[in-house]
C-alpha positions in Angstrom: -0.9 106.1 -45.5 -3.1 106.5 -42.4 -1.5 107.1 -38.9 -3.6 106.1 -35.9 -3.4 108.0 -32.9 -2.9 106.6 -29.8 -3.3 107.9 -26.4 0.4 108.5 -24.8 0.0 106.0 -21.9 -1.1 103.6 -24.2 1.5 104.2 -26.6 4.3 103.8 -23.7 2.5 100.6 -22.7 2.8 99.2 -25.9 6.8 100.7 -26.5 7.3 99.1 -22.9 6.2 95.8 -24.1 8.0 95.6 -27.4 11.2 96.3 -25.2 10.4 93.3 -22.5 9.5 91.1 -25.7 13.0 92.0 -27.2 15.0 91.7 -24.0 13.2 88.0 -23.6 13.9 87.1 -26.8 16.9 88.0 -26.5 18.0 86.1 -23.2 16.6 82.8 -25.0 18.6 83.5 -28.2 21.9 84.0 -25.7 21.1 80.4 -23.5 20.5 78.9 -26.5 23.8 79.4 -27.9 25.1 78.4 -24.7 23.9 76.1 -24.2 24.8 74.8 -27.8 28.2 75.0 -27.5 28.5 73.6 -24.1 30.3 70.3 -24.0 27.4 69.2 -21.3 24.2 70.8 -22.2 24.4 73.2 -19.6 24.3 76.7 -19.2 27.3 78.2 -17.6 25.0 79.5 -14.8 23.4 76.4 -14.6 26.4 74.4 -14.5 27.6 76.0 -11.7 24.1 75.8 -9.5 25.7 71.5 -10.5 28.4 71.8 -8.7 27.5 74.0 -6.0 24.3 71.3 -5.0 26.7 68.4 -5.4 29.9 70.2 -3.1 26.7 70.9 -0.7 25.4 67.5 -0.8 29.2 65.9 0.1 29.3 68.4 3.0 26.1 67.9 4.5 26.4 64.0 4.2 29.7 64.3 5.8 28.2 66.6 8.6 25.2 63.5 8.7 28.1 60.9 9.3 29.9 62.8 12.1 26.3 63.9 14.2 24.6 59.9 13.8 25.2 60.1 18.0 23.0 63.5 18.1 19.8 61.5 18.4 21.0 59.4 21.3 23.1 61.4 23.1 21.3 63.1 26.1 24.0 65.7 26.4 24.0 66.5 23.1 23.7 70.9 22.6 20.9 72.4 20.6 23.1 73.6 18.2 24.6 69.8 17.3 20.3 69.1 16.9 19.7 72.3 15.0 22.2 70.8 12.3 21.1 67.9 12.0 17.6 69.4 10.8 19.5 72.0 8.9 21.1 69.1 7.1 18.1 67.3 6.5 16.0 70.9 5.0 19.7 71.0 3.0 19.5 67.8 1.5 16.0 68.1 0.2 16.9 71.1 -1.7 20.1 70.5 -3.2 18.2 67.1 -4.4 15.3 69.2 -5.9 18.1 71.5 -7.6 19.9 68.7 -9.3 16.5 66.9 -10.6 15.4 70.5 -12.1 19.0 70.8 -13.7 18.7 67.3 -14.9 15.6 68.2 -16.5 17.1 71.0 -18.0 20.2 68.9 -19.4 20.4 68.2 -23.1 22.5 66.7 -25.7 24.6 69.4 -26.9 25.0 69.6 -30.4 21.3 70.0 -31.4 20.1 73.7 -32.1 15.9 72.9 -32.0 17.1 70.6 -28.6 19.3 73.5 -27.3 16.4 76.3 -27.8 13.9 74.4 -26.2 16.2 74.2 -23.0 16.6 77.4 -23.4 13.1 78.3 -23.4 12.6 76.3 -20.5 16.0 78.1 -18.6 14.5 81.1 -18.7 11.1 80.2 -17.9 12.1 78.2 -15.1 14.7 80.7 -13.4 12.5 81.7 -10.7 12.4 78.3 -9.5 16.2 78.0 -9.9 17.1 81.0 -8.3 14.8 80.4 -5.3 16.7 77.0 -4.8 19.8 78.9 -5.2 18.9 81.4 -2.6 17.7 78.7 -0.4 21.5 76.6 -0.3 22.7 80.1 0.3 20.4 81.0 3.2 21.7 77.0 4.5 25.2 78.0 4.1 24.8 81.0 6.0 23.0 78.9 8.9 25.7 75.9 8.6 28.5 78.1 9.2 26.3 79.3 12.6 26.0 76.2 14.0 29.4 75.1 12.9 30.9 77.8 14.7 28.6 77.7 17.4 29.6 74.1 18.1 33.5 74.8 17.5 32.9 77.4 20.7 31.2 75.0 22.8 33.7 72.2 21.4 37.2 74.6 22.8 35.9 74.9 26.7 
């Protein structure tokens, strides 16, 4: 038997790589399984990004209903405007969200079905957690301007 000699950067290149090729095997191997035994064809992570868009959806709609006078009111503060855009930038995000986890939505049951999400889970986190940071960034601002407008609201 032969042993070939590498040089050591290139041998901790290639040990480095067999270790990220593991670990990403092995995050696809644990959404699969999740997402296998889910009762919706979800991943628990993924499931919850669902309901988070959705409860932010409701919210901003309801925010939409209560500021339709914004637009015509010419006494109307700049916070009352800034939320009405906020809302708007809101919506359009928490709709992309759901149409990515739709996409990502299988029948459960199926194990080739199930890996392919999977696959797709993972290679499509980024994405996800960009949305995700997004909403949260949106949250943040929301509660500004509601509080904002609850000040201006007391005198």
């Amino acid at each position: 038997m032969q042993f070939v000699e590498m040089e050591p950067f290139t041998a901790l290149g290639l040990a480095a790589a067999i270790v990220q090729f593991v670990q990403f095997s092995s995050r696809i191997l644990s959404a699969s399984r999740e997402i296998y035994v889910s009762h919706n064809g979800l991943s628990k992570h993924h499931e919850s990004l669902d309901g988070i868009s959705t409860h932010m959806l409701k919210i901003v709609e309801e925010l939409d209903h209560s500021a339709i006078d914004v637009g015509v009111n010419p006494f109307a503060i700049k916070e009352e405007e800034g939320l009405v855009a906020l809302s708007t930038k809101c919506k359009v995000t928490a709709g992309e969200l759901q149409s990515l986890l739709r996409k990502l939505r299988t029948t459960p049951g199926g194990r080739i079905p199930s890996f392919r999400q999977a696959v797709k889970g993972v290679l499509g986190n980024r994405k996800l957690g960009d949305m995700e940071a997004s909403l949260k960034e949106y949250r943040l601002e929301l509660m500004v301007h509601l509080a904002a407008i609850t000040r201006y609201e007391r005198f």
